[in-house]
C-alpha positions as CSV (number, residue, x, y, z in Angstrom):
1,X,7.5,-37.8,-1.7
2,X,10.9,-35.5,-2.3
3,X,8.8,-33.2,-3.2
4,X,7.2,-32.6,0.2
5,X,10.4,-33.2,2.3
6,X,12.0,-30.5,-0.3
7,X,9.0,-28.1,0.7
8,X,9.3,-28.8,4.4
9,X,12.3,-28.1,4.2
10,X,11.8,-24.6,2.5
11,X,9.1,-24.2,5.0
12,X,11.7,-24.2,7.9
13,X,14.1,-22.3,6.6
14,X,12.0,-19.5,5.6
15,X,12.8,-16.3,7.4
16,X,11.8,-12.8,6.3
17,X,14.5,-11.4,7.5
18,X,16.8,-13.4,5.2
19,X,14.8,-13.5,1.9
20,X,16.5,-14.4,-1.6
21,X,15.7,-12.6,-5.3
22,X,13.1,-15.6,-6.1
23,X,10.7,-15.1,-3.3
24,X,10.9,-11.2,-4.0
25,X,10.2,-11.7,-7.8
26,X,7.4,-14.2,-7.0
27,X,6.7,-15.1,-3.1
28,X,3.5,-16.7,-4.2
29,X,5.0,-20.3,-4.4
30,X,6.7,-19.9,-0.6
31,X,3.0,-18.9,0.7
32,X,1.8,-21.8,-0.5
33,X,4.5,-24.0,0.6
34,X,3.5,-22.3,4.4
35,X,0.0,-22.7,4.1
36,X,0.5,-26.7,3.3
37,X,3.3,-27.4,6.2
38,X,3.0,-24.9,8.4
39,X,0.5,-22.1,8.3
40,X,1.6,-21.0,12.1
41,X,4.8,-20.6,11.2
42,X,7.7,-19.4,14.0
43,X,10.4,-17.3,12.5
44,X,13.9,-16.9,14.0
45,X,12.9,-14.0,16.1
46,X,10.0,-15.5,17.6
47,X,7.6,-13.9,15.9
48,X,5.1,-15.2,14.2
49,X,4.3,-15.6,10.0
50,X,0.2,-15.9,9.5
51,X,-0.6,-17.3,5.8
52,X,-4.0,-18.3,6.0
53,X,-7.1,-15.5,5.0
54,X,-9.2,-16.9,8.6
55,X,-5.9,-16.7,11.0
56,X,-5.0,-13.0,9.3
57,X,-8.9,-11.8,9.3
58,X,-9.1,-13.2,12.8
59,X,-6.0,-10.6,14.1
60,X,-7.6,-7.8,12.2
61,X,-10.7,-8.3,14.0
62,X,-9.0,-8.7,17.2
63,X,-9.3,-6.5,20.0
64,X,-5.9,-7.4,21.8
65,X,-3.8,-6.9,18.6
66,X,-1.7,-3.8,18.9
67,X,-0.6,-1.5,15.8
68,X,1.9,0.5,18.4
69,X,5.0,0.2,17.2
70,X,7.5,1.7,19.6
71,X,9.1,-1.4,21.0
72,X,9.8,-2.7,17.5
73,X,11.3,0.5,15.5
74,X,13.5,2.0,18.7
75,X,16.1,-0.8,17.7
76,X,15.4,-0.3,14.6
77,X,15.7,3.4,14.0
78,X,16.7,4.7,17.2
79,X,16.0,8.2,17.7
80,X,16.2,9.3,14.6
81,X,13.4,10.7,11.8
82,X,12.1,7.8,10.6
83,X,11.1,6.5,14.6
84,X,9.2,9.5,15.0
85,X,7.4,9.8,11.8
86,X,6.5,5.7,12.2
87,X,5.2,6.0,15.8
88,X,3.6,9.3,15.2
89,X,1.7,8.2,12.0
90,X,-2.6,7.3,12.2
91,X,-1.5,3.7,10.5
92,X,0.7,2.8,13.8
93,X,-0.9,4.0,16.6
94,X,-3.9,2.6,18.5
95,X,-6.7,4.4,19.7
96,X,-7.1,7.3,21.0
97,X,-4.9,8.9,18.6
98,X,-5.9,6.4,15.9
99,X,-9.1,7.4,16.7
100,X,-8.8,11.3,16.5
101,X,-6.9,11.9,13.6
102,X,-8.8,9.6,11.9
103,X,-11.9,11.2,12.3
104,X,-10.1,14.3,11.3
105,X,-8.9,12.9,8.0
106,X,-11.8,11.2,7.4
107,X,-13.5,14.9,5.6
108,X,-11.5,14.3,3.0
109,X,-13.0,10.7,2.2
110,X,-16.6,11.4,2.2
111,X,-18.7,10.2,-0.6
112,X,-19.4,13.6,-1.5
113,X,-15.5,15.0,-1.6
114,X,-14.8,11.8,-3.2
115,X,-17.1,12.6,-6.2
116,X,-15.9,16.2,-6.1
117,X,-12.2,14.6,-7.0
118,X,-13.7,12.7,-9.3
119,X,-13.4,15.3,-12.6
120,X,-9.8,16.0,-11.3
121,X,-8.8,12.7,-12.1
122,X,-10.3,12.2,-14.7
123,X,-8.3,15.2,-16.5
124,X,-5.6,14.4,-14.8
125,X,-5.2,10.9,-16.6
126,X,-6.4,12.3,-19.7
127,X,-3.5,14.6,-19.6
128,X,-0.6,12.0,-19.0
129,X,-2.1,9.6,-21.8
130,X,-2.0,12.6,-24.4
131,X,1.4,13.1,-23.8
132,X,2.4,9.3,-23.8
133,X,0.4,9.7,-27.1
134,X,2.4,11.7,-28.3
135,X,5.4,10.2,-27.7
136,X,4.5,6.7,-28.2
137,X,4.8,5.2,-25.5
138,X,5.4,5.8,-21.7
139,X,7.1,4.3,-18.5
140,X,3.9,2.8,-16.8
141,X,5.4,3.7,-13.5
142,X,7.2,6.7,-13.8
143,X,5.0,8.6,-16.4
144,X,1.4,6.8,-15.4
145,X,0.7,5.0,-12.3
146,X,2.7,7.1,-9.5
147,X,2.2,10.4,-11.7
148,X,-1.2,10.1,-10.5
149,X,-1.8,9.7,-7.1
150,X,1.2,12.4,-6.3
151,X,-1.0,14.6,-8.0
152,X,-4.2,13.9,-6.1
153,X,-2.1,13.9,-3.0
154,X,-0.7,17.4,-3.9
155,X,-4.1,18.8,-4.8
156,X,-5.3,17.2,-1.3
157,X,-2.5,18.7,0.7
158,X,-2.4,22.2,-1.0
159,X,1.4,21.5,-2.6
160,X,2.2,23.6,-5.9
161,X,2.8,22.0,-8.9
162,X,6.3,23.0,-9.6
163,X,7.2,22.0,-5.6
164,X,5.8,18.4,-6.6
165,X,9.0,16.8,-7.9
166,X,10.9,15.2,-5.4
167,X,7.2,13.4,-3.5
168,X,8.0,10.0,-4.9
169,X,11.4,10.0,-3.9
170,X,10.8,10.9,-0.5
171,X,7.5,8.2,-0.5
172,X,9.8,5.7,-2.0
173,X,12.8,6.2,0.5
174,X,10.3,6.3,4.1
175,X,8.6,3.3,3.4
176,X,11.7,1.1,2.3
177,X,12.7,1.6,5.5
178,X,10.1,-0.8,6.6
179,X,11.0,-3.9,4.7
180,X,12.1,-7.0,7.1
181,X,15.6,-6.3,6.1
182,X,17.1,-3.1,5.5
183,X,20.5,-2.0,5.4
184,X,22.5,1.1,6.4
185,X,22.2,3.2,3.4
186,X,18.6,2.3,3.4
187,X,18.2,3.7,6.9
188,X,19.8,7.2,6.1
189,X,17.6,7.2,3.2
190,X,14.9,7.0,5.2
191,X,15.9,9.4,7.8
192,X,17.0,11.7,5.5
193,X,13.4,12.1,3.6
194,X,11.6,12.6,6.4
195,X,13.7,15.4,7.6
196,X,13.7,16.5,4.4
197,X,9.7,16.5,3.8
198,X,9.2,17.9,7.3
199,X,11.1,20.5,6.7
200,X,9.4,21.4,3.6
201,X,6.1,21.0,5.4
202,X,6.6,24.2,7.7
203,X,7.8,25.7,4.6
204,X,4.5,25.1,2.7
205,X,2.5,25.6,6.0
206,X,4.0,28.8,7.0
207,X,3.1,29.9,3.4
208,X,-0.7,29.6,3.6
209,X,-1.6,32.3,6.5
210,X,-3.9,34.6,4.6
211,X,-3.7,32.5,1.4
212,X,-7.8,31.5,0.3
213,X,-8.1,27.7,0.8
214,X,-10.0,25.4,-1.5
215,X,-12.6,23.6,-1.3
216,X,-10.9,19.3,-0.2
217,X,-8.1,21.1,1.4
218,X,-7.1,18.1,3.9
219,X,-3.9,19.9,5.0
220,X,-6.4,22.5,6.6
221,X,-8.2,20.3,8.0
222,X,-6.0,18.8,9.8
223,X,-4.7,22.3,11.2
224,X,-7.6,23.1,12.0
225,X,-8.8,20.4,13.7
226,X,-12.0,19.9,15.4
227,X,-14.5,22.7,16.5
228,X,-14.2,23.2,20.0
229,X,-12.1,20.3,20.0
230,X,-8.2,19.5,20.6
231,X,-6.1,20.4,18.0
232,X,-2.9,18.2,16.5
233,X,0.6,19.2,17.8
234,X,2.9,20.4,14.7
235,X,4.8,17.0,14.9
236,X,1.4,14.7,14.7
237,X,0.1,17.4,11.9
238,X,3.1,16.8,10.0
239,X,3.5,13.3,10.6
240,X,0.1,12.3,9.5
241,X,0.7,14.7,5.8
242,X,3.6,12.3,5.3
243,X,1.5,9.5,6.1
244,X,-1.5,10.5,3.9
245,X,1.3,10.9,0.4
246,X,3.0,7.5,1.2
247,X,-0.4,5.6,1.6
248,X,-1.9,7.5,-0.8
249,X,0.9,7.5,-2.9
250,X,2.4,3.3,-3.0
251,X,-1.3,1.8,-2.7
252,X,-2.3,3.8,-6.1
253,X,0.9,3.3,-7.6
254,X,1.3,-0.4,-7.5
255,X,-2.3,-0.8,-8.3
256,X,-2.4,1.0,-11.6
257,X,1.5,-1.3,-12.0
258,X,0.0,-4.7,-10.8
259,X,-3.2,-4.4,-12.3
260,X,-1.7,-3.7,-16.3
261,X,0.8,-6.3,-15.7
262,X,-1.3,-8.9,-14.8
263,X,-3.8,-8.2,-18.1
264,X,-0.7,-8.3,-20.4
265,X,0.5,-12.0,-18.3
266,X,-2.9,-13.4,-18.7
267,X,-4.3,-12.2,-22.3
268,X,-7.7,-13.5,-22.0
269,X,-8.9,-11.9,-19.2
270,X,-7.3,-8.7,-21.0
271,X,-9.6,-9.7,-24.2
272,X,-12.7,-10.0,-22.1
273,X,-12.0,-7.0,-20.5
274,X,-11.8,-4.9,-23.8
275,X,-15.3,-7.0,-23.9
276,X,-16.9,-5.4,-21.4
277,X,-15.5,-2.8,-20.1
278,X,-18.3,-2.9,-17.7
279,X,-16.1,-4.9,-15.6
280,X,-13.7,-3.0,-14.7
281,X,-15.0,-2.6,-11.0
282,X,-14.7,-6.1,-10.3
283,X,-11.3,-6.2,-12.0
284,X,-10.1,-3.4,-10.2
285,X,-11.0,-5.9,-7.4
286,X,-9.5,-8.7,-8.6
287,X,-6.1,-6.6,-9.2
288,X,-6.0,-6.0,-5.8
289,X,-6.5,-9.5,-4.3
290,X,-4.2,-11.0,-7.0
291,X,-1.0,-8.7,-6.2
292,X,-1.9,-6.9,-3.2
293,X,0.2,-3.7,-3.0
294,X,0.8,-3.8,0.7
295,X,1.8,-7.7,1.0
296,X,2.7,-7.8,4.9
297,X,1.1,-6.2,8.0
298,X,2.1,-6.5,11.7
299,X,0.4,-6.7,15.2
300,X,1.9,-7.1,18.5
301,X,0.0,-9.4,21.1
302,X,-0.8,-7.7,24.2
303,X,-2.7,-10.8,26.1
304,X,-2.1,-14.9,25.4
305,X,-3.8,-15.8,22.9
306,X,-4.6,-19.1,20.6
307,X,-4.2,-18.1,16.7
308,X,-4.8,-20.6,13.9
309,X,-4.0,-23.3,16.7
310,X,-1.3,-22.3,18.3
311,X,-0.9,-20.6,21.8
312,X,0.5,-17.4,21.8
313,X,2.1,-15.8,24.5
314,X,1.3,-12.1,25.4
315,X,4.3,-9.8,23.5
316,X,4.5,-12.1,20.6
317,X,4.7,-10.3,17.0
318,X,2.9,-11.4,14.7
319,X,3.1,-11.2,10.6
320,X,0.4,-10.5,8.7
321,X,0.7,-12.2,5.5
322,X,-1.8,-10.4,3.7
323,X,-0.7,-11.2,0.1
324,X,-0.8,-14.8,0.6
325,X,-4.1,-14.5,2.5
326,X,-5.3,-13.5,-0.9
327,X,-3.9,-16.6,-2.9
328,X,-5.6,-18.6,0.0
329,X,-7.5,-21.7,-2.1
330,X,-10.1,-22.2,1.1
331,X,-11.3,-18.6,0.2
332,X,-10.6,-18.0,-3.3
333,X,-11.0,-21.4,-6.0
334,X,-8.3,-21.1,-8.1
335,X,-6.0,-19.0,-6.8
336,X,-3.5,-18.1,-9.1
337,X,-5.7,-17.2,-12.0
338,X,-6.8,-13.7,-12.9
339,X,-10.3,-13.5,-13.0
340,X,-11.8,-10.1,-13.8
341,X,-15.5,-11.0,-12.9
342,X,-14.3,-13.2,-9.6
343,X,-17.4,-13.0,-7.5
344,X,-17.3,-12.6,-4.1
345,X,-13.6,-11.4,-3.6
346,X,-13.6,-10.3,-0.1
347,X,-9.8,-9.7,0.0
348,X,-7.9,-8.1,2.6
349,X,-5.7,-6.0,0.3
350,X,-7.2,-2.7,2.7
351,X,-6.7,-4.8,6.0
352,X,-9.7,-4.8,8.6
353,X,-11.3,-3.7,11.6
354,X,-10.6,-0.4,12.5
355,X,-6.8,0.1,10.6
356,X,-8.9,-0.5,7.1
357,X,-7.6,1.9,4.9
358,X,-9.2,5.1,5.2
359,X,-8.6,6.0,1.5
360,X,-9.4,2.8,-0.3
361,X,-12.5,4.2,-1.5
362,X,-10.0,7.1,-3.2
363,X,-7.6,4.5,-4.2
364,X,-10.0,2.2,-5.9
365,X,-11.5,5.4,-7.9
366,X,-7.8,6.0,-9.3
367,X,-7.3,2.4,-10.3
368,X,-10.6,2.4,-12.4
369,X,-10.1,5.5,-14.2
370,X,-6.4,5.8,-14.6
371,X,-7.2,1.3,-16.1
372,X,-10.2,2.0,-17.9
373,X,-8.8,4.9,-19.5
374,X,-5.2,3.6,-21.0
375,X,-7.2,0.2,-22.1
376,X,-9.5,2.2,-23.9
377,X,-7.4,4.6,-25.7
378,X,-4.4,2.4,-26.4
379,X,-6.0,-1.3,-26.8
380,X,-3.0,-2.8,-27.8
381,X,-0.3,-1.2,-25.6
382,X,2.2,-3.6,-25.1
383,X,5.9,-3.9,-23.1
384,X,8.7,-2.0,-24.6
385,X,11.8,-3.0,-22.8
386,X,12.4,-5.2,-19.8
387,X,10.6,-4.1,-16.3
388,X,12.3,-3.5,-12.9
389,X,10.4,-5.1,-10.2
390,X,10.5,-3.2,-6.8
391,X,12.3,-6.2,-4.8
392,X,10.6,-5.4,-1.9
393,X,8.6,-8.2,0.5
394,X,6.1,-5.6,1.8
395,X,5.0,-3.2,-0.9
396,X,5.1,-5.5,-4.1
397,X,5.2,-2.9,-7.7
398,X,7.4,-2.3,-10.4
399,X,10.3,0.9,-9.9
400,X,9.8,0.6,-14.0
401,X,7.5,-0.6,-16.5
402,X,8.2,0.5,-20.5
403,X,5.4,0.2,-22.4
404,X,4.8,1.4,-26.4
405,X,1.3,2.1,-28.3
């Protein structure tokens, strides 16, 4: 009986714009506590926390959910960088720009350019696990799992390999400024990156008049824009390059970061892997549902509504709490085991409707490789040193992750 009052009482206090180091190391146990007492759950703010996989599918799917986000981040950021990169961006906008540059991007993600990547890749993780060979060892993060994706993202946008250095950084700094919380030195981080990374974007775009473009060039793509069609202004062109490294860059990251991790906490299923390597799709899968990269989402309501049972009035914000929508025992048995051949996992670590993530396809292709790869060359790779979590409530990864062969 304490036991419930004491999780009722966690339930009502539980405000993300207040969260401690225990929920950011493991929020797992809090979702669960929500789910159990209050799976609508009002926040201070009066918005709205959505725990359940039906309640958070049913938004995604939902018609009168908006992705704009202009009335949130003007209090928020103000003027500044960081608003107009965030409200500019194909991830929070509604049609018809949603719609346009998506179809713009979407040249790059075709199952033929896809498989034209795939070779890149390939040597690309073969390159960073000969030099951790050689040294014996690696940071996961650092040397591995976000070395990856900024070098697909750099290929894709046409950005020269010595010019590649400070990607992460700026990634890193633009999207912390979306966490619940942030705090003043977070904010000028933020801004600062995005002034910074526009600024090198005219730079590198400037650069390419009369330059021969390859073949998967996105950046072109998007400057040229549709035959006979309407172009992108300079600030949506360089907004939505920005866009495509972050997404590109923290969804492939964390993946490669979760998806290790979790075989090393739960030996057997890193065993069976070895087994059958096989499997690897459907662990790649499983990683992804088990600790989703991208653990929150938002949607405003633009008309009343009733969501998981409770009426909603028109303006409400709602949470998307897509991380414990994939611990949810009513969709997945057994929740909070690893399990590489889990079968169905329709997770919702990509979101739904039409914001799913245009380059999950791209993402999931990394996480195979870069996996399959390390698992098969270095078997018994192991932890070296003690690992930094990110500490962050919406993008859940490691800032560090020593590891020795």
């Amino acid at each position: 009986m304490n036991g419930s009052v004491d999780d009722a009482q966690h339930v009502r206090a539980f405000d993300l714009g207040r969260l401690d180091a225990g929920f950011l190391a493991d929020p797992y146990p809090t979702y669960h506590r929500l789910r159990r007492h209050a799976p609508v759950h009002r926040l201070p703010d009066g918005s709205v926390f959505l725990c359940r996989y039906d309640d958070v599918l049913t938004v995604y799917r939902d018609r009168r959910m908006s992705s704009d986000k202009r009335r949130e981040f003007k209090p928020r950021f103000g003027d500044g960088p960081l608003y107009e990169h965030h409200t500019t961006s194909l991830v929070f906008n509604d049609p018809p720009l949603h719609t346009r540059v998506r179809r713009l991007l979407s040249t790059a993600f075709t199952p033929r350019a896809l498989a034209a990547l795939e070779p890149r890749i390939e040597a690309v993780v073969s390159g960073l696990l000969d030099r951790a060979g050689a040294a014996g060892g690696m940071d996961l993060i650092a040397d591995y799992a976000s070395a990856l994706p900024v070098e697909v993202i750099g290929d894709m946008l046409g950005v020269p390999h010595a010019e590649r250095g400070p990607l992460r950084a700026w990634s890193l700094a633009i999207l912390g400024a979306l966490e619940p919380a942030i705090t003043p030195a977070i904010l000028a981080q933020g801004n600062r990156a995005v002034a910074e990374f526009k600024d090198y974007l005219k730079r590198l775009i400037a650069g390419r008049a009369g330059r021969q473009i390859e073949a998967g060039d996105i950046l072109q793509a998007l400057i040229d824009g549709e035959p006979d069609g309407e172009r992108l202004s300079e600030t949506e062109l360089l907004h939505q390059c920005i866009f495509l490294l972050n997404a590109g860059h923290e969804t492939t990251t964390n993946l490669i970061g979760n998806g290790l991790d979790a075989l090393l906490r739960f030996p057997a299923e890193m065993q069976r892997l070895r087994r059958e390597p096989g499997r690897i799709r459907t662990a790649v899968e499983e990683f992804l549902r088990f600790e989703s990269s991208n653990q929150l989402g938002n949607r405003l309501l633009t008309e009343d509504a009733e969501i998981g049972g409770m009426a909603l009035a028109a303006g409400t914000y709602i949470w998307l709490g897509i991380g414990a929508a994939n611990r949810d025992p009513a969709q997945f048995p057994d929740p909070d085991r690893l399990d590489i051949g889990r079968e169905p996992n329709r997770h919702l670590a990509f979101g739904a409707g039409i914001h799913v993530c245009l380059g999950n396809t791209l993402a999931r292709m990394e996480g195979r490789i870069a996996i399959a790869r390390l698992l098969a060359r270095f078997p018994d790779f192991r932890p070296a040193s003690d690992c930094v979590r990110g500490s962050r409530a919406r993008f859940r990864g490691f800032l560090s992750y020593p590891v020795a062969f």
